[in-house]
Legacy VTK file of the C-alpha trace (Angstrom):
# vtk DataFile Version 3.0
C-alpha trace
ASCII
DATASET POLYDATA
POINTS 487 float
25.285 53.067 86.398
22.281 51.779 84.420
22.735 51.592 80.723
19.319 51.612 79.255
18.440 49.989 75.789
14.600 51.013 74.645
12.589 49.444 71.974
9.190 50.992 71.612
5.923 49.682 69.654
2.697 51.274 70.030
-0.430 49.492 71.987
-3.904 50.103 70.954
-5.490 53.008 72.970
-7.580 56.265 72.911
-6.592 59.123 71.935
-6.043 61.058 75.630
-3.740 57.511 76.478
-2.088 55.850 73.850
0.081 53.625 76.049
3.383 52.959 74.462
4.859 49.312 75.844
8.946 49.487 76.087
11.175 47.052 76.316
14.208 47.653 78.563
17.616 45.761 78.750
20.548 46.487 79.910
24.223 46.132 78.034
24.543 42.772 79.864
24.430 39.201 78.144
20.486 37.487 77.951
20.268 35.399 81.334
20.240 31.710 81.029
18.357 29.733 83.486
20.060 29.986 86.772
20.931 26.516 87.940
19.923 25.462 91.588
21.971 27.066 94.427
22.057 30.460 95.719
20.399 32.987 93.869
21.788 35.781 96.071
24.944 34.417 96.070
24.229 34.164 92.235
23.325 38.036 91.658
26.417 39.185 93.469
28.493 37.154 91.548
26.873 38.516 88.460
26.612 42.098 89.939
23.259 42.851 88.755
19.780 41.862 89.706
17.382 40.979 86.858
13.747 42.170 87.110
10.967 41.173 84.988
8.536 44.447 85.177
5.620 45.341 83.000
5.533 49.396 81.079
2.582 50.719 82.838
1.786 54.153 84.932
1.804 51.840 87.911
5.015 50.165 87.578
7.589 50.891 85.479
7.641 53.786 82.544
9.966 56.632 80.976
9.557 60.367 82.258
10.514 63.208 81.813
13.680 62.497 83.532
14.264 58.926 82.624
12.734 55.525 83.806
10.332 56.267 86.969
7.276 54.716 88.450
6.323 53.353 91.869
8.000 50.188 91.808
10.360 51.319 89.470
11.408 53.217 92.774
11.129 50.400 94.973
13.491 47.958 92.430
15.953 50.430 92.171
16.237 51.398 95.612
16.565 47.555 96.439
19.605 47.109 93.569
21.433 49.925 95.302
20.250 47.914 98.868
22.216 44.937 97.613
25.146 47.315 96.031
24.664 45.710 92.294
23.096 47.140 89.071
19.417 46.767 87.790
18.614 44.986 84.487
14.976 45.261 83.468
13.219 43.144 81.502
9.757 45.250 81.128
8.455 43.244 77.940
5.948 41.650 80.159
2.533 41.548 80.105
0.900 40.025 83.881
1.220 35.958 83.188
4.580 36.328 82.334
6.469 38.024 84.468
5.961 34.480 87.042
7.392 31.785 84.456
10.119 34.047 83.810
10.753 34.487 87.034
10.765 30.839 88.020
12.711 29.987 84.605
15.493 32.951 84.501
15.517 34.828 87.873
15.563 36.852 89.446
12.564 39.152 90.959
9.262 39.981 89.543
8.033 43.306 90.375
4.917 44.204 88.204
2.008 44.926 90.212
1.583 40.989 91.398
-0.871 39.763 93.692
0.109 37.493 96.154
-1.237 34.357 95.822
-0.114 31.710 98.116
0.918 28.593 96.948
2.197 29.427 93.424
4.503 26.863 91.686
7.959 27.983 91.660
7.373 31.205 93.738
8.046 32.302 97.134
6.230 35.849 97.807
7.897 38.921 99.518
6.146 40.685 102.771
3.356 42.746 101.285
4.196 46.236 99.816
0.891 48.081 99.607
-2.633 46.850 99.696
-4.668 46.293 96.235
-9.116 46.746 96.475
-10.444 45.405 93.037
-13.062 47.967 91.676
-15.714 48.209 89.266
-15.447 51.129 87.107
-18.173 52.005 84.273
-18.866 54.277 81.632
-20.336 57.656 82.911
-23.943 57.764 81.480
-24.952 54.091 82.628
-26.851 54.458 85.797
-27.442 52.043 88.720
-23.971 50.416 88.761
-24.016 50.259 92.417
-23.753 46.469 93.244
-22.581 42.999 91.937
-25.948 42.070 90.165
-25.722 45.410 88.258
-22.955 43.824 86.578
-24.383 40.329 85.211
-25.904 41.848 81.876
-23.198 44.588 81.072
-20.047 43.941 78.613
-17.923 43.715 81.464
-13.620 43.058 80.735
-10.678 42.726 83.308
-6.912 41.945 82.441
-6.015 37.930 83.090
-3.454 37.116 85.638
-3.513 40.588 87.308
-5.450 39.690 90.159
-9.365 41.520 89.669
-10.119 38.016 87.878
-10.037 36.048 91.143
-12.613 38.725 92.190
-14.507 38.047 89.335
-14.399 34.391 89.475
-15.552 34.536 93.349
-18.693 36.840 92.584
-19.292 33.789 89.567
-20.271 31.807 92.350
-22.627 34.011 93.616
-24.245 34.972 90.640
-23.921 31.971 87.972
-24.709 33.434 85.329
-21.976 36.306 85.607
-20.051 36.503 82.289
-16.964 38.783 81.490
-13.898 39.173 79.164
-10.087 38.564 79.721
-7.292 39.758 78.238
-3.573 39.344 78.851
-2.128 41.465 75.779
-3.806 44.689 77.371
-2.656 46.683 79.811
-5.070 49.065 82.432
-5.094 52.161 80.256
-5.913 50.282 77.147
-8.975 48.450 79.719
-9.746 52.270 80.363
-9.677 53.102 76.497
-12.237 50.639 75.805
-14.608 51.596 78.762
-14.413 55.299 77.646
-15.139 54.937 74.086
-18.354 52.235 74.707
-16.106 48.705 73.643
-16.915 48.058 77.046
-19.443 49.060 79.970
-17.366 48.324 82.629
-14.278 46.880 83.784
-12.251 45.636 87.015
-9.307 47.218 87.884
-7.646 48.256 91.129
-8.397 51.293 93.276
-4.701 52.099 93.218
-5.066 52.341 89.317
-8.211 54.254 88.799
-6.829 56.790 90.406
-3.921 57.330 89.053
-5.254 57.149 85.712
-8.881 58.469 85.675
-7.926 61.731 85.017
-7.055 60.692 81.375
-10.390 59.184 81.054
-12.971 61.654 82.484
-15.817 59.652 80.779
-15.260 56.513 83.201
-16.906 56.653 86.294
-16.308 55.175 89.852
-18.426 52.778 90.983
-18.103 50.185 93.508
-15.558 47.910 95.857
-15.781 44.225 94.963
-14.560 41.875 97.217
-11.513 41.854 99.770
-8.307 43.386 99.008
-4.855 41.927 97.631
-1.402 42.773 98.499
1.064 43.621 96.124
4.200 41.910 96.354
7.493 40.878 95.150
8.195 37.305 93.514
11.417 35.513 93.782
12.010 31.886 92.179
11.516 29.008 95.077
14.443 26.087 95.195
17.783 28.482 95.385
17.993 29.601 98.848
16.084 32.411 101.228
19.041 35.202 100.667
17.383 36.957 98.270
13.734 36.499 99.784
15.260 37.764 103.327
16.868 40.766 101.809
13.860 42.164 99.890
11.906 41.552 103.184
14.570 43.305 105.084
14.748 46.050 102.666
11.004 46.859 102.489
10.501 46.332 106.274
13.134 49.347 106.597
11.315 51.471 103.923
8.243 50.969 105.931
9.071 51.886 109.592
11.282 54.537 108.031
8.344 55.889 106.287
9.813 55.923 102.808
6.975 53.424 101.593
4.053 55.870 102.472
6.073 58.978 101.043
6.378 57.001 97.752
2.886 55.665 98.166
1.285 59.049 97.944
3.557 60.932 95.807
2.496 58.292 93.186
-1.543 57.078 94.073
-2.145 60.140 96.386
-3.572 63.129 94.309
-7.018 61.779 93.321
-8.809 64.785 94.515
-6.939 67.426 92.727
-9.244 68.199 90.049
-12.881 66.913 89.944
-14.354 65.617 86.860
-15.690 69.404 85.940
-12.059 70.958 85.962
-11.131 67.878 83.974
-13.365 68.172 81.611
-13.006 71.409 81.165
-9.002 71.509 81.194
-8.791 68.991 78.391
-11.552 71.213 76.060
-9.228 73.937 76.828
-5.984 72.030 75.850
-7.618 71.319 72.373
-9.095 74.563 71.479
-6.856 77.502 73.182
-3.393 76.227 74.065
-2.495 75.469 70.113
-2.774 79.561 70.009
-0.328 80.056 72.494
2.189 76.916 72.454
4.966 79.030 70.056
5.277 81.828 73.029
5.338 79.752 75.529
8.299 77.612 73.729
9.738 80.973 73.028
9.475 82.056 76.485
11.098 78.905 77.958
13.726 78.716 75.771
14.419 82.902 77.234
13.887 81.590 80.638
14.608 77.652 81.149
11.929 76.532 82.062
9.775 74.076 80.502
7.275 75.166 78.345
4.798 73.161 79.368
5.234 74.319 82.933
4.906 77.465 81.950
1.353 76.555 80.021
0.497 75.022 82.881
1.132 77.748 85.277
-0.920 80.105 82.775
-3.809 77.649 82.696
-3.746 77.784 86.415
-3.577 81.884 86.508
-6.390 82.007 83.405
-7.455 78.907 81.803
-4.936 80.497 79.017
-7.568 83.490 78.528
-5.709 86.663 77.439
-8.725 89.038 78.793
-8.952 87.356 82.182
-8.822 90.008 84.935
-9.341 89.005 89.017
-11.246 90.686 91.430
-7.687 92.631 92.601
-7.106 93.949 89.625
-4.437 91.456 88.330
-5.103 90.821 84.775
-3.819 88.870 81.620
-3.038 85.203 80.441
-0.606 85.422 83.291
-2.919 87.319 85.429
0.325 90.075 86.222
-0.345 92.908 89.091
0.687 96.290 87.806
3.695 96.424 89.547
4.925 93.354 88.521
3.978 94.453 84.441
5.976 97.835 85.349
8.676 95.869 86.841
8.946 93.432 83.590
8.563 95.993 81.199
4.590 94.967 80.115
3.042 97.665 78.771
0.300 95.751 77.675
-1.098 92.895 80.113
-3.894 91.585 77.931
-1.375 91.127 74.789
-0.550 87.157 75.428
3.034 87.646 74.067
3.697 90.090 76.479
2.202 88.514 79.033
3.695 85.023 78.414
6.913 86.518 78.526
6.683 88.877 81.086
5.004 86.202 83.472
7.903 83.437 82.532
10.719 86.241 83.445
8.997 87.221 86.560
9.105 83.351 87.775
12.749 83.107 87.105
13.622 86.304 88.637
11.854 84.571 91.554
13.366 81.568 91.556
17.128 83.170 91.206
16.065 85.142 94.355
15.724 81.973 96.479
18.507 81.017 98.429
21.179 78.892 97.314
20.240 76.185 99.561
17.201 75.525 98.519
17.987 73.722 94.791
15.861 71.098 92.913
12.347 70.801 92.802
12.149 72.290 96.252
13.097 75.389 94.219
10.684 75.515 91.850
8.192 74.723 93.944
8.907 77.557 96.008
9.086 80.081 93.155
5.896 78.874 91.638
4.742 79.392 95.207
5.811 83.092 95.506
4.720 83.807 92.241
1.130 83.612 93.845
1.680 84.490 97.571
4.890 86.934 96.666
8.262 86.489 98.119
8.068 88.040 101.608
4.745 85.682 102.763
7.157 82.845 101.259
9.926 83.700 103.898
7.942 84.267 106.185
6.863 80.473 105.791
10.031 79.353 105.812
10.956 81.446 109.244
7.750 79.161 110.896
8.590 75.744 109.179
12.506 76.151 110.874
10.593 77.562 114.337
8.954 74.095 113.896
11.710 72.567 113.476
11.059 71.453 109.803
13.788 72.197 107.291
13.177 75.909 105.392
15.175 74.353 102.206
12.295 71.381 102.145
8.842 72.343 99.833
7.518 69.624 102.039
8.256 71.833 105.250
7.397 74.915 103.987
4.042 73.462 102.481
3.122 72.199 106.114
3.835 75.835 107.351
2.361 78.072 104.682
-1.355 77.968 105.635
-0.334 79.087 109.367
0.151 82.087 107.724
-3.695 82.395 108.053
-3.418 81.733 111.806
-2.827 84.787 114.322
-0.740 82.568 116.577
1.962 81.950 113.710
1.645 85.184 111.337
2.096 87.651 114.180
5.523 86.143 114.562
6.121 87.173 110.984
7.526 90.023 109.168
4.696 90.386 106.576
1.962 89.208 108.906
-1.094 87.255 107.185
-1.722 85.650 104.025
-4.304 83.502 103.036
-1.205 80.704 102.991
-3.475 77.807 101.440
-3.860 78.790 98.432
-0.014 78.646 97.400
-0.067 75.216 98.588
-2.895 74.133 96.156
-1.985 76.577 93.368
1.394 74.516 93.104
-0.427 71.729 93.518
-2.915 72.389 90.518
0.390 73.149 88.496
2.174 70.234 89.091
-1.104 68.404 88.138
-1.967 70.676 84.906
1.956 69.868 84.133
1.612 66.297 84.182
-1.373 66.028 82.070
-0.013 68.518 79.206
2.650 65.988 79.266
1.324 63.238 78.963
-1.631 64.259 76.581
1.122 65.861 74.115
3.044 62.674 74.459
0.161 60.842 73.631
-0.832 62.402 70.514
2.161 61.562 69.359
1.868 58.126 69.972
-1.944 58.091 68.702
-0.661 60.051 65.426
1.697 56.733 64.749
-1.184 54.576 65.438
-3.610 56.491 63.208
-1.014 55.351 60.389
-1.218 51.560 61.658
-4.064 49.264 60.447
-6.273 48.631 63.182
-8.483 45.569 63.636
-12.399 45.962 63.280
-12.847 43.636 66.190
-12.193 46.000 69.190
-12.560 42.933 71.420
-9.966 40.642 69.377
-7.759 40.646 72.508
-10.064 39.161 75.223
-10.972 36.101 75.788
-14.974 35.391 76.921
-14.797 33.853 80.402
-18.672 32.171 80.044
-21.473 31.860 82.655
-21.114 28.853 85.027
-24.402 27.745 84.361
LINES 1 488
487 0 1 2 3 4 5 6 7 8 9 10 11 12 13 14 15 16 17 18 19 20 21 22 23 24 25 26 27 28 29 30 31 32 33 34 35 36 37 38 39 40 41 42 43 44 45 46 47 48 49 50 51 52 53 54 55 56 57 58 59 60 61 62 63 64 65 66 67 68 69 70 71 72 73 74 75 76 77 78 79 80 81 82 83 84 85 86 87 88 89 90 91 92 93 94 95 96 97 98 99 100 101 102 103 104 105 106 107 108 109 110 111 112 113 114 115 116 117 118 119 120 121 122 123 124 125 126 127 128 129 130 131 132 133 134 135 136 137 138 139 140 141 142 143 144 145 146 147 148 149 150 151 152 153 154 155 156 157 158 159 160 161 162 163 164 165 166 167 168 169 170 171 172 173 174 175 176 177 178 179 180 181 182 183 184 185 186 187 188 189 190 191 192 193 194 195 196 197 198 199 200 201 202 203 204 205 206 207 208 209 210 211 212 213 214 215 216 217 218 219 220 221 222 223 224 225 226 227 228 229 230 231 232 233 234 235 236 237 238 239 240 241 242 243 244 245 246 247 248 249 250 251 252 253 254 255 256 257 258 259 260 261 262 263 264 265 266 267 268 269 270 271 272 273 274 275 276 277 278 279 280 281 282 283 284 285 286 287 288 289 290 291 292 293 294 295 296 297 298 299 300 301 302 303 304 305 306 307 308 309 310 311 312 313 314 315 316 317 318 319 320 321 322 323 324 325 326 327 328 329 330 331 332 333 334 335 336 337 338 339 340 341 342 343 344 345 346 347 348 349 350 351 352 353 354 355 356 357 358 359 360 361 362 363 364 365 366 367 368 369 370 371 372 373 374 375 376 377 378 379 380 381 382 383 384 385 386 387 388 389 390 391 392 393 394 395 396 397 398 399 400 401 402 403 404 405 406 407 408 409 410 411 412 413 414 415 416 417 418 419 420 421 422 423 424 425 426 427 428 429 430 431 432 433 434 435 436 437 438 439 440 441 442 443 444 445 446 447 448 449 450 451 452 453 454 455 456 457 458 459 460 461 462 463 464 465 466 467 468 469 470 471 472 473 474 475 476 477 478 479 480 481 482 483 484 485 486
């Protein structure tokens, strides 16, 4: 079991990401350098497997529900692979995480590019595919191509691989200037983008998307150069065991399909809300959720749920309006059909305690409905499914993902088979014949979205209140370093 240690100190950021950097040990003594031999040998001996790891979205941070992250994942999964525990060492920032690797042992995993020929290093097979791109602050037009980029204040993190991009468009365009830094991290690259420290920036496709939602003022703009492949680094000189069993362990989670599952569950939803909805979610959040945070608190603490999944399930049903009422009738900040408001005792649907309560009761008498088999998130995505498409449509998606021979416990299944329900072929095999079955599947997937960024942005405020209280340089660009013209 992994004993957990966390030190926090706050990074410089905006006010939508105020990344917090973490330190993580485990209750095990400080490694010493590990002499010549072995190293796999070494770890078993040991029973743990050190990784140096950086705290960022992309990586390694803390949820909701403890440590999590894409390679997080991946590290983990490997530790249990090799049947020891997992000490991380996520104090890093990118040139690190190599000379600690080559001095201490025993992986890196921290978003590295693989570079052949490092000192000291011997690279793993490649675990996903990394495209540098240039990404600018929304406003500035004609960003469309390298030369656009020779006069603008232009900053990428050292080390991290987007400044051997940079480097090789130097040589095409001499006079190509840009700042460095290896004490930020990407959100804090973002931050500075977004409030006009910087026009533009290189980062990696992989980590726009997962954070541009956070920073609605920075815009996409163009591919630059060939891709890099993430990888694993081990320390060169003490045997191949180790190196062979991380490329034996991420071959398997590749032909098994793991990798891609993981892949999109963490860089795949880039299209679920456009910069509009965006925009317009995070106005909301400021000036109508403060109104309505105490009832939904109240309500979860009635119900179990989260309260921010709750807020988030309102904000998809209303954009947390109390007078909202649908074509159909249903009306309310939890947009509740008549029956439903009869059934839950709401006498008044546009009164947003009553409907905040009567809409969090209704999802839990949904989700105790379910059948016992179906447990986890699988659950609650179900319930937050029938809470749009009702109960019978839900079964009746279930019925077609087992005819497929999916699993009718599985959200993943039953996602696959809802929008059938909109095809003749399928419904009419059904008790409760057609629904418009889409819609369920992105109304869950709007909520999980909404969720994560209520949690994050309330997270992040209080971060940002802490570093309102901590002096703050007047230099904004204190932590790069000016990487000059070549001619």
């Amino acid at each position: 079991m992994l004993t957990l240690i966390c030190r926090h100190f706050i990074a410089r950021s905006s006010a939508y990401y105020a990344l917090a950097a973490v330190t993580l040990l485990t209750m095990v003594p400080t490694l010493s350098l590990v002499p010549p031999g072995e190293q796999l040998t070494h770890i078993d001996a040991k029973d743990f497997i050190t990784v140096h790891t950086r705290n960022t979205p992309t990586t390694y941070y803390e949820g909701r529900q403890g440590p999590t992250g894409f390679e997080y994942e991946l590290m983990h999964r490997f530790a249990d692979y090799l049947g020891v525990s997992l000490n991380l060492d996520a104090s890093h920032h990118p040139e690190s995480v190599l000379p600690a690797v080559r001095e201490k042992g025993d992986l890196g995993a921290a978003a590295l590019p693989l570079l052949p020929n490092t000192p000291g290093i011997y690279y793993t097979r490649p675990i996903i595919q990394m495209q540098p791109l240039v990404v600018y602050r929304r406003g500035l037009n004609g960003i469309n191509e390298p030369s656009d980029l020779v006069d603008l204040e232009l900053g990428t993190l050292s080390e991290a691989g987007t400044s051997e991009a940079l480097r090789d468009l130097q040589r095409q365009y001499p006079t190509l200037s840009w700042k460095e830094s290896h004490e930020l991290e990407v959100a804090e690259l973002l931050a500075r983008v977004e409030s006009g420290t910087l026009d533009a920036a290189v980062i990696f496709e992989h980590q726009f998307r997962l954070n541009r939602l956070f920073f609605p003022n920075v815009e996409r703009g163009f591919i630059l150069g060939d891709p890099l492949s993430m990888a694993w680094a081990v320390p060169s000189g003490r045997g191949l065991g180790l190196l062979e069993s991380a490329n034996r362990f991420l071959q398997d989670l590749q032909q098994s399909g793991t990798l891609d599952r993981l892949v999109s569950r963490y860089f795949g939803h880039d299209d679920y809300l456009e910069y509009v909805g965006t925009r317009t979610f995070l106005d909301h959040l400021d000036a109508r959720l403060p109104r309505y945070t105490e009832l939904f608190q109240q309500a979860a603490r009635e119900t179990e749920f989260d309260w921010k999944l709750l807020a988030a399930v309102g904000y998809q049903e209303s954009h947390w309006d109390p007078d909202a009422v649908s074509p159909t009738g249903v009306r309310g900040l939890m947009m509740l059909t008549n029956p439903t408001a009869g059934e839950m005792g709401v006498a008044d649907r546009t009164d947003p305690a009553q409907s905040i309560d009567g809409g969090a009761r209704y999802l839990r008498s949904i989700k105790d409905r379910l059948p016992e088999d179906i447990t986890g998130d699988d659950r609650l995505f179900m319930a937050m499914a029938a809470y749009n498409v009702g109960l019978g449509h839900l079964y009746d998606a279930r019925k077609i993902a087992e005819i497929r021979g999916g699993d009718p416990d599985s959200w993943e299944d039953v996602r696959a088979a809802l929008p059938l329900l909109q095809q003749r072929e399928w419904h009419s095999q059904t008790r409760h014949g057609y629904a418009r079955g889409g819609e369920p599947v992105i109304y869950v997937r709007n909520i999980r979205r909404y969720y994560e960024m209520i949690e994050y942005v309330e997270r992040s405020r209080q971060q940002f209140f802490q570093l309102e209280q901590t002096p703050v340089n007047d230099d904004p660009l204190l932590l790069f370093e000016l990487v000059p013209p070549l001619d």
